[in-house]
PyMOL commands that place a pseudoatom at each C-alpha (Angstrom):
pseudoatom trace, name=CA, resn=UNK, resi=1, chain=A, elem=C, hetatm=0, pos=[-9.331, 16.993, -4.602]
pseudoatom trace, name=CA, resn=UNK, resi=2, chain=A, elem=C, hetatm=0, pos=[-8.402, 13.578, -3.892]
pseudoatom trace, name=CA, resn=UNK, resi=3, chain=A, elem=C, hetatm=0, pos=[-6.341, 10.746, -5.483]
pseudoatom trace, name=CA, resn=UNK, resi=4, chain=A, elem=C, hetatm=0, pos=[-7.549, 8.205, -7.154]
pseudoatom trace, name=CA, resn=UNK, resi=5, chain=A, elem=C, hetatm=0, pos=[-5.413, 5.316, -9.373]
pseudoatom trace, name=CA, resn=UNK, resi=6, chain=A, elem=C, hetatm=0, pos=[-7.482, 4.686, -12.761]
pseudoatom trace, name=CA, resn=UNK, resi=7, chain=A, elem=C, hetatm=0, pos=[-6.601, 1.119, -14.442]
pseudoatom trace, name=CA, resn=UNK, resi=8, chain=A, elem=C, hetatm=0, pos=[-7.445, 0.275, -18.011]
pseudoatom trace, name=CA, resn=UNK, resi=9, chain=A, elem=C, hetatm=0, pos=[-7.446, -2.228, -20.339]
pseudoatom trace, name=CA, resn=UNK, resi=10, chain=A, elem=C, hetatm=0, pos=[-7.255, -1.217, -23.673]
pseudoatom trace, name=CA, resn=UNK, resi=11, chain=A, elem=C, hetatm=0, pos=[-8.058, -3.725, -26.963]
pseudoatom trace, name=CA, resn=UNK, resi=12, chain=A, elem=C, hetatm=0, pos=[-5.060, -5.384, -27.722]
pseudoatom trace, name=CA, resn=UNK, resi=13, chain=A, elem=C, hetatm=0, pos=[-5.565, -4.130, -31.838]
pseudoatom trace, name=CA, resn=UNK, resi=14, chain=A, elem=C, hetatm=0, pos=[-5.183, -0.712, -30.616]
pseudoatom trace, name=CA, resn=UNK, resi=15, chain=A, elem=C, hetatm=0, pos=[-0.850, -0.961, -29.877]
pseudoatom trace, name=CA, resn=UNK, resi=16, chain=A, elem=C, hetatm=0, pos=[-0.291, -0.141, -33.418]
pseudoatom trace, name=CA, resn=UNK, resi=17, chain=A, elem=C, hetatm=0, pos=[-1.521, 3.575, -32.523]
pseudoatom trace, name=CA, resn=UNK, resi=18, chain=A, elem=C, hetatm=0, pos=[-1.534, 3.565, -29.059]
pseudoatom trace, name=CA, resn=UNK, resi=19, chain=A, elem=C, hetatm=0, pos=[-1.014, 6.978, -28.395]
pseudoatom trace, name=CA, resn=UNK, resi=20, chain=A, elem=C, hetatm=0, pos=[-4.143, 8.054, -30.227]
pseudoatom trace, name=CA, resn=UNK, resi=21, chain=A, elem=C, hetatm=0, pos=[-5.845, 5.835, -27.665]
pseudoatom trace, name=CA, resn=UNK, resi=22, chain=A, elem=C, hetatm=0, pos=[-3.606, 7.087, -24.549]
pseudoatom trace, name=CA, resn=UNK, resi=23, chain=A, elem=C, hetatm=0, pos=[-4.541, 11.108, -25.196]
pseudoatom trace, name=CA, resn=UNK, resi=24, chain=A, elem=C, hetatm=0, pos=[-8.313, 9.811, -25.849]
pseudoatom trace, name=CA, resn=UNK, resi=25, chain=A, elem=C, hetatm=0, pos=[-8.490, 8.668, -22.234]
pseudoatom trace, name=CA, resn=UNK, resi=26, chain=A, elem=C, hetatm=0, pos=[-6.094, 11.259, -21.267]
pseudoatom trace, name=CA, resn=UNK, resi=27, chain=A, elem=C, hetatm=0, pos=[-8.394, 13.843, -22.565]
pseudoatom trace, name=CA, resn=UNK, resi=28, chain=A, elem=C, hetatm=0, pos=[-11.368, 12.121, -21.169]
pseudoatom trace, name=CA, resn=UNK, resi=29, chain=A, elem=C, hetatm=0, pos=[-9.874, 12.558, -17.634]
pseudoatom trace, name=CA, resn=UNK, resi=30, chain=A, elem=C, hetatm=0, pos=[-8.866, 16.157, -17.787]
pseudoatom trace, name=CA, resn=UNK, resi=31, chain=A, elem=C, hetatm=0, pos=[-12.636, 17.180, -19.271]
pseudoatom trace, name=CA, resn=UNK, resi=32, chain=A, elem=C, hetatm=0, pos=[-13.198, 15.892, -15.552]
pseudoatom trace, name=CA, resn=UNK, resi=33, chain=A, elem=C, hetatm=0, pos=[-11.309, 18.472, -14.164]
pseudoatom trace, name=CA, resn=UNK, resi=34, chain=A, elem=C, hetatm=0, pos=[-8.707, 15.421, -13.357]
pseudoatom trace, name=CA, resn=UNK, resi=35, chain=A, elem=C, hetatm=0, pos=[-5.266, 15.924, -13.359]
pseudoatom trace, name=CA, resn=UNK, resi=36, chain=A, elem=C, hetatm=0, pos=[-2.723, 12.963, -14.308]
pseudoatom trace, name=CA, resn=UNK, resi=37, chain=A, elem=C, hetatm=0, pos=[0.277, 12.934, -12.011]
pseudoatom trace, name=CA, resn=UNK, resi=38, chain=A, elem=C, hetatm=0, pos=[1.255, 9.926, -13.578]
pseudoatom trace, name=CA, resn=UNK, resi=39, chain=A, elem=C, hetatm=0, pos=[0.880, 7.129, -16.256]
pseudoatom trace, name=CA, resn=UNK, resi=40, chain=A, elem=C, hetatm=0, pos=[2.012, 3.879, -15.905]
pseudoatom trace, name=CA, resn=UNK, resi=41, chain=A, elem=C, hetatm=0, pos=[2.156, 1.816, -19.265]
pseudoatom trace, name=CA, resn=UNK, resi=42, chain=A, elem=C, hetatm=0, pos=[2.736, -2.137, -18.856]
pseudoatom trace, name=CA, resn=UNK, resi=43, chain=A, elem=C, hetatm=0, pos=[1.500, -2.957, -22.438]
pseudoatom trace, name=CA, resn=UNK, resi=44, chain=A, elem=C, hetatm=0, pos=[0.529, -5.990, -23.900]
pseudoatom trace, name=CA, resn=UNK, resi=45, chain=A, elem=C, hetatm=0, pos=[-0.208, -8.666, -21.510]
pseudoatom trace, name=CA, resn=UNK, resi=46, chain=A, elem=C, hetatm=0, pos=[-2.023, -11.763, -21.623]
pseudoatom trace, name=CA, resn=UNK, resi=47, chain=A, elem=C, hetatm=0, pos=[-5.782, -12.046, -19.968]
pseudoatom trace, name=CA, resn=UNK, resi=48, chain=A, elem=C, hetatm=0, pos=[-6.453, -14.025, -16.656]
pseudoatom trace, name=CA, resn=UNK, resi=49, chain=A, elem=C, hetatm=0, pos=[-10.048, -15.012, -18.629]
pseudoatom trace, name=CA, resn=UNK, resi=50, chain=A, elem=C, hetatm=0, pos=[-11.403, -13.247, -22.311]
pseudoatom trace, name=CA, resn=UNK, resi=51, chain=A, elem=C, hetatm=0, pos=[-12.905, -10.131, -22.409]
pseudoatom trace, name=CA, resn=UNK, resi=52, chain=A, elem=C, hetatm=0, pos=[-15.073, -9.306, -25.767]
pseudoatom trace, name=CA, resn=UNK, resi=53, chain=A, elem=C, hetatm=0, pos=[-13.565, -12.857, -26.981]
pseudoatom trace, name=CA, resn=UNK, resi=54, chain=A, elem=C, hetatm=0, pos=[-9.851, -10.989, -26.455]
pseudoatom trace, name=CA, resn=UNK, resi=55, chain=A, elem=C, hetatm=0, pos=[-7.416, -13.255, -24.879]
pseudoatom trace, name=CA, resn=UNK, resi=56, chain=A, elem=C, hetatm=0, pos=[-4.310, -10.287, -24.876]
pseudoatom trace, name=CA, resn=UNK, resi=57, chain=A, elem=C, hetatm=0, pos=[-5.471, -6.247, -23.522]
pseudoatom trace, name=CA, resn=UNK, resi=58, chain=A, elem=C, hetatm=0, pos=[-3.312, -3.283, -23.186]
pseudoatom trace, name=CA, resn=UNK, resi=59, chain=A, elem=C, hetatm=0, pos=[-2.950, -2.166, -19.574]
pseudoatom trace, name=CA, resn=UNK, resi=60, chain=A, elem=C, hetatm=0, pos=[-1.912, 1.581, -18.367]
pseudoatom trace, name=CA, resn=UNK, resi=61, chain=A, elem=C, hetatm=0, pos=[-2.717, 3.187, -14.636]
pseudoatom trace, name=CA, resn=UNK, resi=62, chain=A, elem=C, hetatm=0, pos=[-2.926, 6.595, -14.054]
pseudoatom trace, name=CA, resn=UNK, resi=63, chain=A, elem=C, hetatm=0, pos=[-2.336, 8.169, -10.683]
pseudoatom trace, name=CA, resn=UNK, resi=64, chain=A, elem=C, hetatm=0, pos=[-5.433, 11.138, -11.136]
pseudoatom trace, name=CA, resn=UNK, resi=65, chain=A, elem=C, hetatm=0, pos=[-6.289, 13.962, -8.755]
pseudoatom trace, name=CA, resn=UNK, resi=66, chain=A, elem=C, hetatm=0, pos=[-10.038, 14.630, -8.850]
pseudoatom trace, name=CA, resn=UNK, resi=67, chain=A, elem=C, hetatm=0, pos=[-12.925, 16.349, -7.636]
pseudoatom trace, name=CA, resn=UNK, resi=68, chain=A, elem=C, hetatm=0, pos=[-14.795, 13.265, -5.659]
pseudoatom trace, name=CA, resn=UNK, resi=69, chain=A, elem=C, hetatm=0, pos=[-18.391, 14.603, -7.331]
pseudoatom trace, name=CA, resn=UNK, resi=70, chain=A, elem=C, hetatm=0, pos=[-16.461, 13.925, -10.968]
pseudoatom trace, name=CA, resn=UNK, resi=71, chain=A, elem=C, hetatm=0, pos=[-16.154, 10.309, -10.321]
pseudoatom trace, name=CA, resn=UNK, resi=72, chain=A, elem=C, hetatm=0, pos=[-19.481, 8.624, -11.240]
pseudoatom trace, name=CA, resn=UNK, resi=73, chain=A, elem=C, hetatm=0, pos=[-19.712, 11.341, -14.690]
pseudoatom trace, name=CA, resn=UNK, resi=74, chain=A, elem=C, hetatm=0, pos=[-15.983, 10.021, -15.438]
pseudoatom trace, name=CA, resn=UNK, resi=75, chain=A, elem=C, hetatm=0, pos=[-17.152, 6.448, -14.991]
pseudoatom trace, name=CA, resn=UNK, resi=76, chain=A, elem=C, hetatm=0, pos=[-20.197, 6.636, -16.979]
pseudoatom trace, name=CA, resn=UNK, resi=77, chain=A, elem=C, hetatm=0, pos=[-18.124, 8.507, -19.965]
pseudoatom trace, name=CA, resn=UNK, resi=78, chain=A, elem=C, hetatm=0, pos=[-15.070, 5.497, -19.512]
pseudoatom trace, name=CA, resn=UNK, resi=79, chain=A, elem=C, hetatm=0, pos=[-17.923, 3.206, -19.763]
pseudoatom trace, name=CA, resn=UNK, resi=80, chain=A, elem=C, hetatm=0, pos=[-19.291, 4.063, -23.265]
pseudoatom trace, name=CA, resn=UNK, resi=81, chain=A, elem=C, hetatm=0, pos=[-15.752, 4.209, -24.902]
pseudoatom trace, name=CA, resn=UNK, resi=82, chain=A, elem=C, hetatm=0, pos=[-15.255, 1.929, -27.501]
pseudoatom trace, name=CA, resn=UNK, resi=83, chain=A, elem=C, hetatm=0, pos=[-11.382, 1.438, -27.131]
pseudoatom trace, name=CA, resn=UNK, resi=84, chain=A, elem=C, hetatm=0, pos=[-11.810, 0.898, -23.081]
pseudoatom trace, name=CA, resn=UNK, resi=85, chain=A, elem=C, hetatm=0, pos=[-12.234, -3.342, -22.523]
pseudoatom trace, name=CA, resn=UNK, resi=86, chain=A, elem=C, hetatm=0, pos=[-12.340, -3.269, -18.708]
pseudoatom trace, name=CA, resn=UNK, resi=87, chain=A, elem=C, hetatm=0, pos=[-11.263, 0.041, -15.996]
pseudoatom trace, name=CA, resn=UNK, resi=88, chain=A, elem=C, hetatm=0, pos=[-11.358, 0.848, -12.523]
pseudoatom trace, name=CA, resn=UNK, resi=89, chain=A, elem=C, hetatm=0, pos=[-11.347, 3.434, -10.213]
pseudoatom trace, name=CA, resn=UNK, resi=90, chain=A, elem=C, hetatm=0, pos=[-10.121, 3.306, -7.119]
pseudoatom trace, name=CA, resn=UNK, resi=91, chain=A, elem=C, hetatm=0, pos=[-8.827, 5.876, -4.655]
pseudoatom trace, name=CA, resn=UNK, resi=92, chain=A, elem=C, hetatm=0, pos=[-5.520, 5.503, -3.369]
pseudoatom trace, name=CA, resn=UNK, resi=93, chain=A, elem=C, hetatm=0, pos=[-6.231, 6.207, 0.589]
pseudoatom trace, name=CA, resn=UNK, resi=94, chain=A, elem=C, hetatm=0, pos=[-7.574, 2.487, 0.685]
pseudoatom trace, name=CA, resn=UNK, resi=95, chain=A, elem=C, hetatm=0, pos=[-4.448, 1.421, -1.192]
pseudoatom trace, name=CA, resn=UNK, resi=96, chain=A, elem=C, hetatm=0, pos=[-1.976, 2.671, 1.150]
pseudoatom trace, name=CA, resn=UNK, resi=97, chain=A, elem=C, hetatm=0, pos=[-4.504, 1.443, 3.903]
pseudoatom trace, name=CA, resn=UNK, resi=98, chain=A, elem=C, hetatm=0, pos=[-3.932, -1.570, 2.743]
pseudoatom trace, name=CA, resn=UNK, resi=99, chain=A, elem=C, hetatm=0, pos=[-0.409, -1.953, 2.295]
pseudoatom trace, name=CA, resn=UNK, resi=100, chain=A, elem=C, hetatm=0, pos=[0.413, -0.455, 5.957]
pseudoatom trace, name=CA, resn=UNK, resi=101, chain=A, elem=C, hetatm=0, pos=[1.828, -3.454, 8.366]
pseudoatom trace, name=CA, resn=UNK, resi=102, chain=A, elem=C, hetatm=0, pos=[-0.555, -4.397, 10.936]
pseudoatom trace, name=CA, resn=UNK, resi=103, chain=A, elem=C, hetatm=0, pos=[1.102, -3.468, 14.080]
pseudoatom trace, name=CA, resn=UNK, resi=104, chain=A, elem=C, hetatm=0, pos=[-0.215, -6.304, 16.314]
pseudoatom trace, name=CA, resn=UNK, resi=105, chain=A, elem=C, hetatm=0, pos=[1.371, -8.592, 13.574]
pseudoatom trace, name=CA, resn=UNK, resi=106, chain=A, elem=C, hetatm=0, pos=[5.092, -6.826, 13.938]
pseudoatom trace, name=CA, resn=UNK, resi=107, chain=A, elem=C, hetatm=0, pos=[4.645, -6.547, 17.856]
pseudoatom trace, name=CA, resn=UNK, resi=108, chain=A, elem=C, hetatm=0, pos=[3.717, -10.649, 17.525]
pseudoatom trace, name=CA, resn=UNK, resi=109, chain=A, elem=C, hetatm=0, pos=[6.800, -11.323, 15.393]
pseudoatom trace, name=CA, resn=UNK, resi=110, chain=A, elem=C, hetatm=0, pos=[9.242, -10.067, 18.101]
for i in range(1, 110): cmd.bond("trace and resi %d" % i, "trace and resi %d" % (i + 1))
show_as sticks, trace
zoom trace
C-alpha cells in the first residue's frame, strides 16, 4: 500500500447536495480497495481558467492508501464520472520530496 493525495474538482451546481457527490467519489475509492485517511473540503472557489464553460468548481483532497496496481482502474473510473470537472493523483512520497530543504541551500545560508 502506498499513499497517494487525490484532488478534485467537483461542478460548482453540485454544493446544494454535496454530500451525495462526496460518498459517490468516496465510494468510488474504496471499490479500489483505497482507504481515505482523510478529506480535505475547501469548497467553492473560483477557477484560474473555465472548465466545461464553469468559471467556480468545488475542490476536496483526500489523503488515500492504495494498492499501486489500483491506480490506472481508479483513474479511468474518476475519468468517466459525470460530477468529477478536473482530478489528480499524485503520491505523496514526491510531495514530501519536495517540500524537504535542500541541505546545500541551509549549509550556504550560514
Amino acid at each position: 500500500m502506498k499513499n497517494y493525495e487525490i484532488a478534485v474538482v467537483l461542478h460548482p451546481d453540485l454544493e446544494i447536495d454535496q454530500e451525495a457527490t462526496l460518498k459517490k467519489v468516496e465510494k468510488i475509492i474504496t471499490s479500489f480497495d483505497g482507504k481515505i485517511t482523510s478529506t480535505d473540503n475547501w469548497g467553492k472557489r473560483k477557477l484560474a481558467y473555465k472548465m466545461k464553460k464553469q468559471d467556480w468548481g468545488l475542490y476536496v483532497f483526500y489523503q488515500v492508501e492504495l494498492d499501486p496496481s489500483q491506480v490506472r482502474p481508479l483513474n479511468e473510473k474518476l475519468r468517466i464520472t459525470e460530477e468529477i470537472m478536473r482530478y489528480l493523483i499524485v503520491t505523496i512520497d514526491n510531495i514530501r520530496y519536495l517540500k524537504q530543504p535542500n541541505k546545500e541551500t541551509k549549509k550556504a545560508k550560514k
